[in-house]
C-alpha positions in Angstrom: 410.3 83.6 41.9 410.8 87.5 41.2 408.4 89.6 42.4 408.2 92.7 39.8 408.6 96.1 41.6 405.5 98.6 40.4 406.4 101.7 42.3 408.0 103.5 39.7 404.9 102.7 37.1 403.0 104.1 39.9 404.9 107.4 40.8 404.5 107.5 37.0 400.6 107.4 37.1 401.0 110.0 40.4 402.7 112.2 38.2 400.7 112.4 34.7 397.3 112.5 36.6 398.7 115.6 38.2 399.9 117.0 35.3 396.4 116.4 34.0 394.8 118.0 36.9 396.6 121.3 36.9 396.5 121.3 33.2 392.3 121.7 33.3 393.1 124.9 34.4 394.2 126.1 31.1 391.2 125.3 29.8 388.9 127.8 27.8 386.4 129.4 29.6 384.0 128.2 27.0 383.1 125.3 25.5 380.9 124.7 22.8 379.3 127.9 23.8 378.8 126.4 26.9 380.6 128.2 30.3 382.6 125.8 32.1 383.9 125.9 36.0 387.1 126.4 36.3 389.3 123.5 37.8 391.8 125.0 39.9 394.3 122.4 42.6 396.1 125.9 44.2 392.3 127.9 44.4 393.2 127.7 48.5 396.1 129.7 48.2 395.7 131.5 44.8 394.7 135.4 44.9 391.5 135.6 43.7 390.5 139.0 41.8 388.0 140.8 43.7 384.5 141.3 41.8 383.8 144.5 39.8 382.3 147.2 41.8 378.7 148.3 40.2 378.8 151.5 42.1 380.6 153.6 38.2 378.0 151.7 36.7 374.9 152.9 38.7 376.2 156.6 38.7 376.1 156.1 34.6 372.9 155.4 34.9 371.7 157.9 37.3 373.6 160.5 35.2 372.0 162.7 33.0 373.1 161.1 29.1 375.4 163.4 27.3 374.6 161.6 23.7 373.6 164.5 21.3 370.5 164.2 19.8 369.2 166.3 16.5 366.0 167.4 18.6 365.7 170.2 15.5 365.1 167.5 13.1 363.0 165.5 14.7 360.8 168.1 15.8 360.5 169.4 12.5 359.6 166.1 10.3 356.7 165.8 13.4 355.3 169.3 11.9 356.2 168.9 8.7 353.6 165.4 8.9 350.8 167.6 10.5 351.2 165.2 13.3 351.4 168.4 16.2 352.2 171.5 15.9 355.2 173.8 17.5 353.4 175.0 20.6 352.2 172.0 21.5 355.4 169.9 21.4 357.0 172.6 23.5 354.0 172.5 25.5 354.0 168.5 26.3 358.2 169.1 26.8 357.3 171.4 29.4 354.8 169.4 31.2 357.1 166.2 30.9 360.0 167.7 32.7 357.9 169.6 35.2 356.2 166.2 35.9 359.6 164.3 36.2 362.3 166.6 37.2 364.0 164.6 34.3 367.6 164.4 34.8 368.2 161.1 34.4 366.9 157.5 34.0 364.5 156.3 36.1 365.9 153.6 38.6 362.9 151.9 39.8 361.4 150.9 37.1 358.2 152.5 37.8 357.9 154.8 34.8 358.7 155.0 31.0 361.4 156.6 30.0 359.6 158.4 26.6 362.8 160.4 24.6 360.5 161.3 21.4 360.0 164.8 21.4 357.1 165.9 22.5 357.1 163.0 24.4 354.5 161.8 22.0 356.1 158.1 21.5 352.9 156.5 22.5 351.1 159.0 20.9 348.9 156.5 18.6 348.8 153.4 21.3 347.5 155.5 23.9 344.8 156.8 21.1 344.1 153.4 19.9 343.4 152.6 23.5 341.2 155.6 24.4 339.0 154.7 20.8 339.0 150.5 21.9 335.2 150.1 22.4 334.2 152.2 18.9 337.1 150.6 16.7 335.7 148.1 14.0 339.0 146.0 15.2 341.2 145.1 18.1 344.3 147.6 19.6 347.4 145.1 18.5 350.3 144.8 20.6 353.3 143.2 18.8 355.8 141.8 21.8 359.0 140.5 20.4 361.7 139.0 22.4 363.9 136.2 23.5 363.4 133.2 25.8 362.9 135.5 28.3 359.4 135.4 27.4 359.5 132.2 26.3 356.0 130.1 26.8 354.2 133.3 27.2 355.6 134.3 30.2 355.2 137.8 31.2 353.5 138.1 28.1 350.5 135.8 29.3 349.6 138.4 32.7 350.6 141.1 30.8 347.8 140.5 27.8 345.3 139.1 30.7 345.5 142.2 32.7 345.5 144.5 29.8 342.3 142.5 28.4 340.6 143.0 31.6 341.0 146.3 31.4 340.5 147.2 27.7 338.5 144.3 26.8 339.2 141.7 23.9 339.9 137.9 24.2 342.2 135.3 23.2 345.6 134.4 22.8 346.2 136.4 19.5 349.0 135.3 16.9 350.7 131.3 17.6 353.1 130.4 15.4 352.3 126.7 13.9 354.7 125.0 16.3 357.8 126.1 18.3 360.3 124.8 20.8 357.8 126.4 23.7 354.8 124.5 22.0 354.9 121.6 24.9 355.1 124.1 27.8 353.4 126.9 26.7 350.0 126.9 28.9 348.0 129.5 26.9 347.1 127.2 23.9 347.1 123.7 22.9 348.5 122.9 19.5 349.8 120.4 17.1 351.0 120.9 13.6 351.7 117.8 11.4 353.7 117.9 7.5 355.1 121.1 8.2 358.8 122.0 7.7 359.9 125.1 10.1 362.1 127.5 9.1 363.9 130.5 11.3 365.7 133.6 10.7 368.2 132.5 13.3 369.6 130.1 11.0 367.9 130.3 7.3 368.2 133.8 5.4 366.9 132.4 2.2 362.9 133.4 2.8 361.3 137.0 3.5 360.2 136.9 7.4 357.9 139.4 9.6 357.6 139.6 13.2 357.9 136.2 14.0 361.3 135.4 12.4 359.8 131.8 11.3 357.9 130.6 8.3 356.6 127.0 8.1 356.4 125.0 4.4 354.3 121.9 3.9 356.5 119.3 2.7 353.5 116.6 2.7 350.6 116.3 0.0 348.3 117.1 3.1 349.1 118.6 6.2 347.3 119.7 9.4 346.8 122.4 12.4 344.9 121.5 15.4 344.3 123.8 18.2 342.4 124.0 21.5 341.8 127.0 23.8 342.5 127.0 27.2 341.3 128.0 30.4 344.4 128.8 32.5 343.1 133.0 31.9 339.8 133.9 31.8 340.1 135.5 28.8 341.4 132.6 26.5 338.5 130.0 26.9 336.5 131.7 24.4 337.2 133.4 21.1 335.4 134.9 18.1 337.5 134.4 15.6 339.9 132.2 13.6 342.5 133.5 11.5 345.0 131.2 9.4 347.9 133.6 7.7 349.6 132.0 5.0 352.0 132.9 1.8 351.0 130.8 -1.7 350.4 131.7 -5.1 348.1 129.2 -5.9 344.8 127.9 -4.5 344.9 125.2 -1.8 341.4 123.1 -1.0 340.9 123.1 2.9 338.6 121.5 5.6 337.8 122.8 9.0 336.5 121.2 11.5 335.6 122.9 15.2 333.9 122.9 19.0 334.0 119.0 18.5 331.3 119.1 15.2 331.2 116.4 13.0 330.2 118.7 10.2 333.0 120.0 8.1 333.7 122.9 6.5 335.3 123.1 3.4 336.6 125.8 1.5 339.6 127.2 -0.7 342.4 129.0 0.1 343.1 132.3 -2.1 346.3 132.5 -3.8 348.2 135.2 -1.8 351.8 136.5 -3.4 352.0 138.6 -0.1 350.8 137.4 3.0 347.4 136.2 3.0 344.6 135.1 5.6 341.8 133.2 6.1 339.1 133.9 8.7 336.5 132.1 9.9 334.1 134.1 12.5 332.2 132.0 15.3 332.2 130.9 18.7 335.3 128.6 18.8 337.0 126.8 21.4 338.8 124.4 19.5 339.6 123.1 15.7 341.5 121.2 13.1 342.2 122.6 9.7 343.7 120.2 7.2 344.8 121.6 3.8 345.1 119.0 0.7 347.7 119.5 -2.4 349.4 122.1 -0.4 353.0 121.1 -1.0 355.1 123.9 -0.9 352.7 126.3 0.8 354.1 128.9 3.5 352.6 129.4 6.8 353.0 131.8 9.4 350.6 130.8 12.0 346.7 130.9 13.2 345.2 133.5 15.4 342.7 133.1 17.9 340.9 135.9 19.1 338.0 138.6 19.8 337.6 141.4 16.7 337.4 144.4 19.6 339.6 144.9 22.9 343.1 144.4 22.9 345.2 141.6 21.6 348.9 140.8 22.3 351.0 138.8 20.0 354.2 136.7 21.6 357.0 136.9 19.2 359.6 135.3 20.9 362.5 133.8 19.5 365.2 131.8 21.4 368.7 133.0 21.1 367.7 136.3 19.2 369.4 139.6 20.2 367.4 141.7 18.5 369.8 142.2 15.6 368.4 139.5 13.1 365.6 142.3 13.1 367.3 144.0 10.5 366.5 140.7 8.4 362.7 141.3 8.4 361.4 142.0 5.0 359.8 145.4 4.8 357.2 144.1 2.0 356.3 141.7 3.5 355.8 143.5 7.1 353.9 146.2 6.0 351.9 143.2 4.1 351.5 141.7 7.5 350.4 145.2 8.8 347.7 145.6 5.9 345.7 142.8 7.6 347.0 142.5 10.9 347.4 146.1 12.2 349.9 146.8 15.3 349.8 150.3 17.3 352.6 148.9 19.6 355.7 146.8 19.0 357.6 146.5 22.4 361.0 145.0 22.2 362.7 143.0 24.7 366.0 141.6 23.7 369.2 141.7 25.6 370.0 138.9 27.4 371.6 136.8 24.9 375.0 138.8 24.7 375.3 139.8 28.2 378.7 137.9 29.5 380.8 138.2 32.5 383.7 139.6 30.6 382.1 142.3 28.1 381.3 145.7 29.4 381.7 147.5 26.6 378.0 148.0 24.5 378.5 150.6 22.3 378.4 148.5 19.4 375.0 147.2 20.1 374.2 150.7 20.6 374.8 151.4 16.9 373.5 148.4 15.8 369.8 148.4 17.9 369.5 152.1 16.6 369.7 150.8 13.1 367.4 147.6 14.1 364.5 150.3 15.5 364.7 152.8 12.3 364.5 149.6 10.1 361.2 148.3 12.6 360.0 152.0 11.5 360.2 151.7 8.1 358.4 148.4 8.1 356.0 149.8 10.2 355.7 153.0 9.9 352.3 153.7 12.0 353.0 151.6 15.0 354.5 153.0 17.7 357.6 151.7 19.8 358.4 150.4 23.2 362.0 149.3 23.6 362.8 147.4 27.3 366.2 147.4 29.0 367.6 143.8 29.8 366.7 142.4 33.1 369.4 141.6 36.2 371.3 138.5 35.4 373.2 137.1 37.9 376.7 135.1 38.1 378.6 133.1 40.8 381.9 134.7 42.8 383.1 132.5 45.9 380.0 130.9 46.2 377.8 133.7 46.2 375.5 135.0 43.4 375.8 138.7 42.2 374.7 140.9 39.4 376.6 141.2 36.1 378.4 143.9 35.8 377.6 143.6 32.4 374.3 144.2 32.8 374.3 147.4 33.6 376.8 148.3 31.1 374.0 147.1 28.3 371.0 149.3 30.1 372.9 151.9 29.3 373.9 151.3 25.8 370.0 150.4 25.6 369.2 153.5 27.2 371.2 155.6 25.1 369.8 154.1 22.0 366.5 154.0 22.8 367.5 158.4 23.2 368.7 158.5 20.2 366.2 157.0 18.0 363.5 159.0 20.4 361.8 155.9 21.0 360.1 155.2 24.4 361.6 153.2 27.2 361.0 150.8 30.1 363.8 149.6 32.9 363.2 146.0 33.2 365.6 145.9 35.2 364.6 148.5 38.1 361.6 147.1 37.8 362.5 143.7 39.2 364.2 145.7 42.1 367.6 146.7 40.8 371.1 145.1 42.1 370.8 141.4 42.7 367.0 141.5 42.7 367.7 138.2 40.3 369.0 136.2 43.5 365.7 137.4 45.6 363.6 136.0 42.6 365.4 132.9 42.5 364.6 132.6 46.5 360.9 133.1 46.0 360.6 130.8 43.0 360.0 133.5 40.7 363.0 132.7 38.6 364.9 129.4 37.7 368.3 128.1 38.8 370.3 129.6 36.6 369.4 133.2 37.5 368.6 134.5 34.2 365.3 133.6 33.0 361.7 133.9 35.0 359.0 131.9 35.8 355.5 132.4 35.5 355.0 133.5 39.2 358.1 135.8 38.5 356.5 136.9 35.1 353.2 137.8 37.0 355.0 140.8 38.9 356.8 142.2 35.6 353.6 142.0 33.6 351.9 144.7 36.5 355.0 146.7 36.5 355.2 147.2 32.7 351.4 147.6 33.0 351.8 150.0 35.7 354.1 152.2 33.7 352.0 152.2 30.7 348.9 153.0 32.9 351.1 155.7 34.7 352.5 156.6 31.1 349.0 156.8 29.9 347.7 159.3 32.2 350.3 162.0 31.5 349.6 161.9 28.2 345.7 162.2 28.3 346.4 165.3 30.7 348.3 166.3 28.5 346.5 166.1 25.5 343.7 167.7 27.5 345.7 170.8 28.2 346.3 171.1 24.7 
């Protein structure tokens, strides 16, 4: 009997799994979105390109910015809306530079960086602040963002410590459900009939701050919330506040703090943005509405009518752009019965990539994003925040993105020339790789981008810091005026 020879299938297989092998090479960087490793058989012997130096990029930033600014204009359309006068602008620009030696940006983190002239960007914030206890309602803070903040974090301290110190209580503005709603530990919620909708992927409604609108698709559909404990602040709130968008009348029940009576009510046809309040000790609540099909919701609000109350608006995957989408009707709507004096902005993260370091596009296109935020809210004042260090993986070892410093700049210089106020997330976290030494103390996750709570703790007292710092200049200041 024959035996049948197999070598040559077998040099055959040898010879297509190698060609396989060092054809993964080729592969895209990407897919799906999604970064892949590189596969790479001759990685031993292969010269390896050595990893960008960040020493150009750090003198950028230290450097005084060049970007021309019309000052003249500015300073005029301040006078011309009796906001200050000429002396005093040249006053407070006097007393800003003395104080600063401002050359540059700051590095550390420790300060904002305030490019209005005048340096009067937190002008109305810091005077909303100083009147807190007489106001017949709360200082708003507006904080949009990304997942960086995701779940409340940084957000969370940040509105605990600012509470403490102002007063107020409560977690302020919730959207009826999100992708954070199951790990988000400063409220308990469920919504149930609702249909979400997002300005990341649907253009077709009119959005505010939020970027997401939720439609009842069910005859009857529900809201149930809880407050929590985790902060001092949140176990107790005065107020409930349910903001919706319907032209006709919807019948509603509410029921809270576990009592079997019910209230019920009706819902006022709103062709703007609407809101219902209900004023009383509450802890914790269901609120079902009935022939509501094709009602809008934003969200509920739980909070105190005095102090200070700061809204999470963060959206997953935004870069800040898809502001220009917000409606300005409907925003300054929102802003009729939910007043901000602040809106900061943190955004960034979601286009920083190993092999971009070129940001001057998103330079143009945040200045556009901030003057649109203006015109829909034309009496708030703005905070913009540079993008935090992200880190990425050469030989083993994790180091910051280039890239990252090439979009604080463009940041930076935007942030200049719009004359809006500014914060160095970045510095603040400790500058180059400070991303890997949060990632060692469990104040970041695994894949060096994105915080965790403990990690959000120490940028909530840094920003705080700054605006506390921030805040005492200007009272001086307003003082020696």
């Amino acid at each position: 009997m024959k035996t049948e020879n197999n070598f040559g299938r077998l040099l055959t297989l040898l010879f297509l799994t190698l060609f396989i092998c060092v054809g993964l090479y080729w592969l895209p960087d990407r897919i799906f979105g999604q970064k892949i490793k590189k596969v790479d058989l001759f990685s031993d012997i292969r010269q390896k390109p050595e990893p960008l130096s960040l020493d150009s990029f750090l003198v950028q930033l230290e450097q005084a910015d060049t970007l021309i600014i019309d000052s003249v204009t500015i300073r005029d359309s301040i006078i011309q809306a009796g906001i200050m006068d000429s002396m005093v602008l040249v006053v407070r620009d006097s007393l800003y530079h003395a104080l600063y030696a401002l050359q540059g940006g700051d590095s550390s983190g420790t300060r904002i960086e305030d490019y209005s002239v005048g340096r009067i960007g937190l002008k109305r914030f810091f005077d909303a602040l100083n009147q807190s206890r007489s106001m017949d309602r709360p200082v708003r803070i507006a904080f949009m963002g990304d997942s960086f903040i995701e779940g409340d974090i940084i957000v969370a301290d940040f509105r605990e410590t600012m509470q403490k110190e102002f007063g107020g209580h409560g977690v302020g503005f919730v959207p009826l459900s999100s992708v954070a709603s199951q790990f988000r530990p400063t409220i308990d919620q469920k919504a149930k009939g609702w249909e979400r909708h997002s300005v990341l992927s649907d253009k077709e409604f009119s959005y505010v701050l939020s970027g997401m609108l939720f439609e009842a698709v069910e005859e009857e559909v529900s809201v149930s919330f809880k407050t929590v404990d985790r902060y001092p602040s949140l176990k107790e709130v005065s107020s409930l506040k349910f903001l919706y968008q319907y032209d006709k009348e919807v019948e509603m029940k509410l029921t809270y703090n576990g009592s079997e009576d019910t209230l019920h009510s009706f819902l006022p046809s709103a062709q703007q943005v609407g809101q219902y309040v209900l004023e009383d000790r509450i802890t914790e609540g269901t609120l079902t509405l009935t022939g509501a099909t094709g009602l809008r919701a934003l969200g509920i609000a739980l909070e105190d009518d005095q102090g200070v109350i700061v809204d999470n608006f963060s959206l997953r995957g935004n870069s800040g752009l898809l502001l220009m989408h917000l409606d300005s009707a409907q925003c300054r709507s929102f802003q009729e019965i939910r007043p901000y004096d602040l809106i900061v902005l943190q955004y960034g993260l979601n286009i920083v990539y190993e092999e971009m370091l070129q940001y001057g596009w998103y330079r143009k296109r945040m200045v556009e994003v901030v003057r649109h935020v203006r015109n829909c809210f034309p009496d708030t004042d703005i905070l913009m925040l540079g993008v935090s260090d992200r880190s990425y993986q050469y030989e083993g070892e994790f180091l910051t993105m280039p890239a990252v410093l090439a979009l604080l700049h463009a940041q930076r210089q935007a942030a200049k020339q719009v004359g809006v106020p500014f914060w160095n997330v970045f510095g603040a976290m400790g500058g180059e790789n400070s991303m890997v030494e949060f990632v060692e103390k469990n104040w970041a996750s695994k894949d060096y981008t994105h915080l965790s709570f403990r990690g959000g703790r120490e940028i909530a007292k840094a920003l705080f810091e700054a605006l506390k710092l921030e805040k005492e200049f200007y009272d001086e200041a307003a003082d020696a005026d």
